[in-house]
Structures are given as structure tokens and as C-alpha cells.
N, C-alpha and C positions, 0 to 999 in steps of 0.2 A: 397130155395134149389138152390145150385147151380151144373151147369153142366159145358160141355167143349164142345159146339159145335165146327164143320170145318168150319161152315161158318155163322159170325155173321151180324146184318144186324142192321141198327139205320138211323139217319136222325135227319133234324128239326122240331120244335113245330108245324109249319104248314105245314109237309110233303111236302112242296113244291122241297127240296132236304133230296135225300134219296141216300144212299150207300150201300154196301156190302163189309163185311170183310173176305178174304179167307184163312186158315188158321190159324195157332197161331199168335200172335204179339209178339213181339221179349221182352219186358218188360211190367209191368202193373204198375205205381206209383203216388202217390200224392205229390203234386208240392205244396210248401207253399210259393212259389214266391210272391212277392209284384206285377208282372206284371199280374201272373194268378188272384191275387187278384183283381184288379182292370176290366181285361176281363171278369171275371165271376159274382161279385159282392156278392163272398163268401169268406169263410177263405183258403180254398184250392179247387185244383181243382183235380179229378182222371184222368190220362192219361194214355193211350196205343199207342205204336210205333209197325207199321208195314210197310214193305217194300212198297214200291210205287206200286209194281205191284202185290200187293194180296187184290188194290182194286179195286172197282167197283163205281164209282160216277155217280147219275143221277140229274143232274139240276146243276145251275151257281152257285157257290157262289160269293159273296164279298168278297173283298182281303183288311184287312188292316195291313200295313207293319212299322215295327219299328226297331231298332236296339238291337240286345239281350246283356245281361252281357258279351259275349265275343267277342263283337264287330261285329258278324255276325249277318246277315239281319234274321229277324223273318217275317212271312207271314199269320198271322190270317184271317183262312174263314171261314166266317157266312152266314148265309142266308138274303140277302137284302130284304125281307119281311118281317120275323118273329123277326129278329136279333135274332137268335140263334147260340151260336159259337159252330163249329162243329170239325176243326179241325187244326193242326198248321203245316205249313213246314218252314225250311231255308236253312242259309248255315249250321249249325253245323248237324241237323238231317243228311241232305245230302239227303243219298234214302229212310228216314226212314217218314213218316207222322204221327203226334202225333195227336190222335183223343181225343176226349170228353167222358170220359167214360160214362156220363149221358145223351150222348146222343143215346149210346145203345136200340133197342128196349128192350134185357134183361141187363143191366146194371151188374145184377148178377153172368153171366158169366162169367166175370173177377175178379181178385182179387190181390190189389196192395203187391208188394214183398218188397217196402220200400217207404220212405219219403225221398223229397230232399228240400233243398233251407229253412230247418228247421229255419235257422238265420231269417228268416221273419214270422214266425207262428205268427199268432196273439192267447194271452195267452186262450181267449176261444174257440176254435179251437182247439178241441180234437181231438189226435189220436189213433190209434190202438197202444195201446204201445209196441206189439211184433214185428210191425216193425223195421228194421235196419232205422237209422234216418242220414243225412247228412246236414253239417250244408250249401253247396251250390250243384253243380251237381254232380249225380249220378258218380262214374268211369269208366266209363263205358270203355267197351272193342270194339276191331274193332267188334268183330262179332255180338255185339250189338247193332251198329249201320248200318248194312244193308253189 
């Protein structure tokens, strides 16, 4: 069953960091990126982008940083115990923080509105096929991103 809570809440495998999410997140989408492939060690990965300041972090993550497809710095943090990735900032999100949707306590809550970076799906990596599909990123609009 899913619902729509105001404030959603997740963290890592070993609770050692935990968040809070305030409000909606500005998008919900899966990402068939060769980079989230390789971070997650799956065919895709679910994310949600919400502003910087509707959330709540409790505990340190690990930062590891790479450079994205548009040449802007990407900022991967996990938890340096459990290595659980929790969630992603850079230059392009800007004020926007892309979280882990599995790493939700209700994962359910959410629900992605499309597929990006499809040029990378690997062929059994099934999706919802009522999503809207893009073959790199989403178009996103200014007000969608923070």
C-alpha cells in the first residue's frame, strides 16, 4: 500500500546514520546510469531529489567524489561502516540532494514518474513500461531543481 507521508524518514543497514525527509521531494526517478550501476551494484538505481534544507542528517557520512557526464563534481555518501549509499550532491543538483530510495524506512512512499540515462539499461533490467523513458537526463526544469 502506498501513502504520501510529510515527513519521511530512512537511513543505513546499520542505523548508524539516519535522516529525515521534510516534505515532498521535488522528483522521484530511476536512473539506468552505468555510474549508479556500478555505486549500487544493480541494474538501476530509485532516486528522489529534495532541497537541502527539508532535510535532517544524523551521523557522518563518507564522501566519495567523482566527476559526472556534464563535467560537474558528483559527491557520493555512504556510511563508512556499513558502506551503505545513502545519498548524492554536486554541482548540477545544486540545492537539490538525490537520496536512495531503498534506503527509505517505507521505500513505498514514493513512486518514480520516469526513467533516465535508458542508453545504459542493461537488457534484463526490467521496467515499469508506463514510465516516460529518456535515453540520458531527465529536462528538467529550474523549479526542479531547487
Amino acid at each position: 500500500m502506498q501513502h504520501d507521508p510529510t515527513t519521511r524518514e530512512g537511513g543505513c543497514l546499520c542505523r548508524g546514520i539516519r535522516y529525515a525527509l521534510e516534505g515532498q521531494p521535488r522528483w522521484v526517478m530511476q536512473c539506468c546510469c552505468r555510474d549508479c550501476q556500478l555505486a549500487t551494484g544493480t541494474g538501476h538505481t530509485t532516486i528522489l531529489g529534495i532541497h537541502h534544507a527539508q532535510v535532517t542528517l544524523r551521523g557522518s557520512p563518507a564522501i566519495y567524489s567523482t566527476s559526472g557526464d556534464t563535467g560537474g563534481r558528483v559527491h557520493r555518501h555512504f556510511c563508512p561502516t556499513c558502506g551503505s549509499r545513502l545519498f548524492t550532491t554536486g554541482d548540477l543538483p545544486g540545492p537539490l540532494w538525490i537520496f536512495q530510495c531503498g534506503t527509505l524506512d517505507d521505500p513505498a512512499s514514493v513512486r518514480p514518474t520516469a526513467a533516465i540515462y535508458t542508453k545504459d539499461r542493461i537488457v534484463w533490467d526490467h521496467l515499469d513500461p508506463a514510465l516516460p523513458v529518456f535515453d540520458q537526463m531527465y529536462p528538467f526544469t529550474r523549479a526542479d531543481l531547487g
